[in-house]
Structure formats: C-alpha cells, structure tokens
N, C-alpha and C positions, 0 to 999 in steps of 0.2 A: 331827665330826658332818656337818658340810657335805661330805666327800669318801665318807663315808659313803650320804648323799644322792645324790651324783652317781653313785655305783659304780651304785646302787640304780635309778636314772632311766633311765640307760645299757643295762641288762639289761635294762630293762622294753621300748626301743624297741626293741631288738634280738629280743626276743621277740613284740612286736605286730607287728615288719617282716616275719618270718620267718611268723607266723602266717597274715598277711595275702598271702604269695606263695604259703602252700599252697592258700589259697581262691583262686586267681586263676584266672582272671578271673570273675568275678563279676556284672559289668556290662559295660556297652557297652562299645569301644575307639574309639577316634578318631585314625584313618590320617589325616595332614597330608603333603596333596601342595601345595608351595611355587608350585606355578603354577597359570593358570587351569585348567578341566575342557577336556576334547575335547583335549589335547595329548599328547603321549610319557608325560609322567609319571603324568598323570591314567589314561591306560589303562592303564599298571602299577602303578598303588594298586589301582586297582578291581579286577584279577586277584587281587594277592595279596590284598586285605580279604576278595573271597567265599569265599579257600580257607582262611583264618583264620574266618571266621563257622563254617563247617563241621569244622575241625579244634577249634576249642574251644569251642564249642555258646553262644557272644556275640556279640550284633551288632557289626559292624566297621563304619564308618564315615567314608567318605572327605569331606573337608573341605579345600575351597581354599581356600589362602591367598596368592593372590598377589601380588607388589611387590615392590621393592627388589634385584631378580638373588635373589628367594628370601629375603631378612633375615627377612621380615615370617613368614613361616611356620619357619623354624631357629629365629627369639628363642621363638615361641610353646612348643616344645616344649623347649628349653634352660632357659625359667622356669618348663615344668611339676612338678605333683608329682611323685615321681619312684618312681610307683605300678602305671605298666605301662599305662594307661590312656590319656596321650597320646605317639601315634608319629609319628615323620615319616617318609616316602620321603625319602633325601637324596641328592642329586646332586651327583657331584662339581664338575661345572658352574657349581653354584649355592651350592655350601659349602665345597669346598677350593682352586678358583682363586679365587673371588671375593677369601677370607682373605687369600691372598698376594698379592693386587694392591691390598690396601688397607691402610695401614698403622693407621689408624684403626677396623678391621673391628669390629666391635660385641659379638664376640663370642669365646670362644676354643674352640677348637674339638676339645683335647684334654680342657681344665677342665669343659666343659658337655656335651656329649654323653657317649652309651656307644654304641658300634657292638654291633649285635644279629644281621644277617644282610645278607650280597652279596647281591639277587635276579636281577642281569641287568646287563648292560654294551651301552653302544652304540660305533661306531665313529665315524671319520669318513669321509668320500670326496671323493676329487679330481676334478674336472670342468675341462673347457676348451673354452670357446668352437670354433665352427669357423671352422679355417683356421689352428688353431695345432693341433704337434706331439700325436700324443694317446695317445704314448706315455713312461714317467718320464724315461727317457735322453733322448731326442729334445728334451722340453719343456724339461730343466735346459740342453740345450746352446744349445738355441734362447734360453732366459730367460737366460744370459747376455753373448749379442749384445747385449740387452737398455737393459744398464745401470740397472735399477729402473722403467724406464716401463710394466712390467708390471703391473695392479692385479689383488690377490684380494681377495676377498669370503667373508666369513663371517657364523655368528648375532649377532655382535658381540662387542666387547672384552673379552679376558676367557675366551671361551666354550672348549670342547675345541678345538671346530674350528682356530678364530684360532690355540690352542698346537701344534696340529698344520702349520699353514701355517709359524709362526715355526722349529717344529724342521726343519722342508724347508729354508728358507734358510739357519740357519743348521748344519747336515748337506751341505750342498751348498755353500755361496757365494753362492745367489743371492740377486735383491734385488727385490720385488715391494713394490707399496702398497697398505696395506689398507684397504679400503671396509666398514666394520660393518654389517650391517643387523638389524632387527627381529623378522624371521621368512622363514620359508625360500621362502616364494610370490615376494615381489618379488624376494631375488636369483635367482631359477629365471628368470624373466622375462628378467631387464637381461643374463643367460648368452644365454639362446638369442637377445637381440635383439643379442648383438654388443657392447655397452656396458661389461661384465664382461669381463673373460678367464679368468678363474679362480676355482671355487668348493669352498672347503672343506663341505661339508655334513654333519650327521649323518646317521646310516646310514638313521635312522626317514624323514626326507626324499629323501634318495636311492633308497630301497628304491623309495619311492613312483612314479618316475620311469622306472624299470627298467624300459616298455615304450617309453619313449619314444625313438623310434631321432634325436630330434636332440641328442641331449646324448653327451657324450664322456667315457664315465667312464675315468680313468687309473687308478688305484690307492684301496686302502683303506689307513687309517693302522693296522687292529691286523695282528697275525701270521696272522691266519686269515683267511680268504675268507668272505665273506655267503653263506648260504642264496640270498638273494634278488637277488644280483647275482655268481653262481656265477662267469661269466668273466672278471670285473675280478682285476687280481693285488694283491696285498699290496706295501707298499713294500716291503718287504725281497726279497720275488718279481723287484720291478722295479728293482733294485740299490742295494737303502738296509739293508744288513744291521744287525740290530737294532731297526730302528724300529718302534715301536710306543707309538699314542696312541690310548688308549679311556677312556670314562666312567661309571664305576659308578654303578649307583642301589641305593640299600640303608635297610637299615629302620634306624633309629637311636630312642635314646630320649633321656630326661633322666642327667646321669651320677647317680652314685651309684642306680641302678636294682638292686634288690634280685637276687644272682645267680640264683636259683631265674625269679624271672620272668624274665629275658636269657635262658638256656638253655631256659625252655619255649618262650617267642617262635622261637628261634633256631631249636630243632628242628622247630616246624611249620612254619617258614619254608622251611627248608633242604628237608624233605619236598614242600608244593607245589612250587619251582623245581624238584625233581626228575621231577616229574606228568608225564610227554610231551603230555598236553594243556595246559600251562602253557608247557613248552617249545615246542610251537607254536604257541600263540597268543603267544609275545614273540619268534619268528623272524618269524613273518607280518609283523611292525612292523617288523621290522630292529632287532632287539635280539637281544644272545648268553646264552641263561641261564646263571646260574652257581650257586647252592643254597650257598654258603659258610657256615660256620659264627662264632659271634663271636669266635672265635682268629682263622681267616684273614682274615675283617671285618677286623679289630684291628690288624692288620699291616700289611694293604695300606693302610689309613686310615694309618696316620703315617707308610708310606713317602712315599704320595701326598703331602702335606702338605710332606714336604722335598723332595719332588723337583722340584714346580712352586714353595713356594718359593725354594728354590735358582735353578730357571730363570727364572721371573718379575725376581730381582735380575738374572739376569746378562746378559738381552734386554732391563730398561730400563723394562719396558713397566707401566705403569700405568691405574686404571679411568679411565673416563670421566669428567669432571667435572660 
C-alpha cells in the first residue's frame, strides 16, 4: 500500500514539475549578482535581466548580494526553490577558485548548482611600472636577476588575476611577491607611483586605462587580443605558448532545476550574447561574449573546477584568513 502511495506521490510531482515549466515564467525572476551594483558583474546582470524581460514577457530583476568573495549571494540561490525563479550570475572568480582554496567552502558546487548559460568571459592584463622591461621576454629575464624582490599586485587572493600571475612564475621560473588589494583604483595608483611593479588586472580594469599613456601594458593572459587594448599581445603571442587565464560569468540556478526551464533559460540566454548590441556593449567593458549553451556551460564548469583545484594544491596557495 505504502509503495503504492509513493509510486502515486512520485507521478504526481513529476507531473506538477513538468506542468509548472510549461507555464514558465509566470512571474518575476530574480537575477543575483554576488557583488555590490556599479561593478563588472552588476553591469552584466543588468544587460542580460533587460534581454530576458523582453525575451520572456517577466520582470527580471537584478538583486545584490554582496560578501563573503560571493558566498552570501551562491548560498542564496543554491538554497533556492529550484523553480526557475531565482538566478545567479556566477563567476568563476567568486565560485570556482574561491571552492578550491577553501577546504571548508560551504558549499559544493557540483551537488547545488545547475549551469544554464556562458554569457561572457573576462581576461587578465600585465602592467609594469616604469623603468622596468615592458616587454614578456625582456621582463622574465630581467625578474630573474631578481631573485623574488619583485612584488605584483592583484584583486586579491584567490582572484583570476592572482592565478594568472602564479601560472607566469610558475610557466617561467620566476619568483615575485604578492601584494593583494581590494579593488583596482589603489593598485592603479601604487603602479603608476612606483611602489608596485607589477599589476595583474582584469581586462574591465584595464580596458578602463587604455588611454593612459603612463601605464605599460605587456600582455593579456587569454588567447585573444582585447577589442579595447588592440596592440597589447597575448602571452602566448609574447612566448608562453598555451597560456591562457580567463574568467567566466554565467547564469546558474538551483540543481535539480526542471530541464524544460534550463533549456528555455539557456536559449534566451544564448540568443541575447549573440545580439551585437549585447556584444558590444560587454566589449566596451572589456569582457569577451560567448552565448554558450548548458552542455558547454556544463563542461567547462567541471573542467574549471579540476583544473584550478588541481593547481590551487599544487602552488600551496590558500584564502585568506
């Protein structure tokens, strides 16, 4: 009787689930971007929420959440229902290093999320003070005269950037110290006044900088060239063949997210990155679109996952205390 019951209970949920993803969306959605508003992330929520409000005739909704390198806004959507109605922007910055550098992380990131859609990737960029080499070859030969008394600076422990400096040294041999900071103003400052030598930055940061003739930009960490910093070369350009360090932002939900809504999400998703006024408005920032679907989401999500933590063990490196 009782297995009879459950067969029974079982059909039923799978019938209101299924019922409930034909009518979707229905009401509002609630886009959660993990950092404050006015940042990188907040202006690519707010791009893709207006092209979701218009592609599926419901308010979208961006809501910050910030704290914790992002915990505070990942738990929020990781303990939502899992109804299609709350979303997060997730960065890998904020969701898949953070994982690997914390053995305690609060959360697991294959058990609780569902990847939905790639929207856009950023890079990094290398900067160096003047007065040092401001070319890759030049700078590695020069940094290791050196012997470590060279210091770089990045968004902080942890961040794309920081993993893109660690793979230079160790891709090379060299041995520089790292200065974390807070946000990309002060180390733009402590670069130009001399105090820095070297600045790992994201691309949205750098791009920003791209008239300024006292900064020395050497290289970008992906395989491609920036729109917005056309004559900087790629490390691989600058002789680091293979390298390449970039950080996805993509929409994610709660796991167990019914497949009918994941692939509608997914398709409007993938439709606006493809918009060229979507793509330019997330070149303008210094971000790469990419329009990926939740098979390639899906992929590159658990490559990522092993590949920094694999590296995070084998550099040492742990979050902040």
């Amino acid at each position: 009787m009782r297995s009879s019951f459950a067969v029974i209970l079982a059909a039923s949920l799978v019938g209101m689930t299924t019922a409930a993803a034909q009518v979707y969306p229905s009401r509002q959605i609630t886009l959660i971007a993990p950092f404050a508003a006015g940042g990188s992330t907040d202006l690519v929520a707010r791009v893709l929420s207006e092209g979701l409000r218009l592609r599926l005739g419901q308010p979208v909704v961006v809501e910050n959440k910030p704290g914790a390198t992002g915990i505070i806004g990942n738990r929020e959507v990781a303990k939502a229902p899992p109804d299609g109605y709350t979303l997060l922007l997730g960065n890998a910055g904020a969701l898949v290093i953070p994982a690997a550098m914390n053995a305690n992380y609060p959360l697991d990131l294959i058990r609780d999320f569902t990847p939905i859609s790639l929207a856009a990737e950023f890079t990094g960029v290398m900067m160096v003070r003047n007065g040092l080499p401001a070319t890759l070859k030049e700078f590695i030969a020069y940094a290791k005269t050196r012997d470590g008394r060279l210091n770089f600076g990045s968004s902080g422990v942890g961040s794309s950037v920081h993993l893109a400096a660690e793979l230079l040294m160790k891709e090379t041999g060299i041995k520089m110290q790292h200065v974390p900071y807070k946000g990309g103003a002060n180390s733009m400052t402590d670069l130009l006044a001399g105090t820095l030598d070297v600045l790992f930055a994201s691309s949205p940061v750098a791009v920003g900088q791209a008239s300024n003739k006292a900064i020395n930009f050497v290289a970008v960490t992906s395989r491609y060239r920036l729109q917005g910093l056309p004559d900087v070369p790629t490390m691989e350009e600058a002789g680091l063949p293979g390298f390449d360090v970039t950080a996805w932002m993509g929409v994610l939900g709660p796991a167990r997210l019914p497949d009918a809504v994941r692939d509608l999400l997914s398709a409007s998703l993938v439709a606006i990155a493809s918009e060229p006024a979507t793509q330019a408005r997330f070149r303008a920032i210094g971000f790469e679109p990419l329009g990926k679907d939740a098979v390639e989401f899906n992929q590159l999500y658990r490559a990522d996952i092993k590949r920094w933590t694999e590296f995070v063990k084998e550099r040492g490196l742990k979050e902040e205390p």
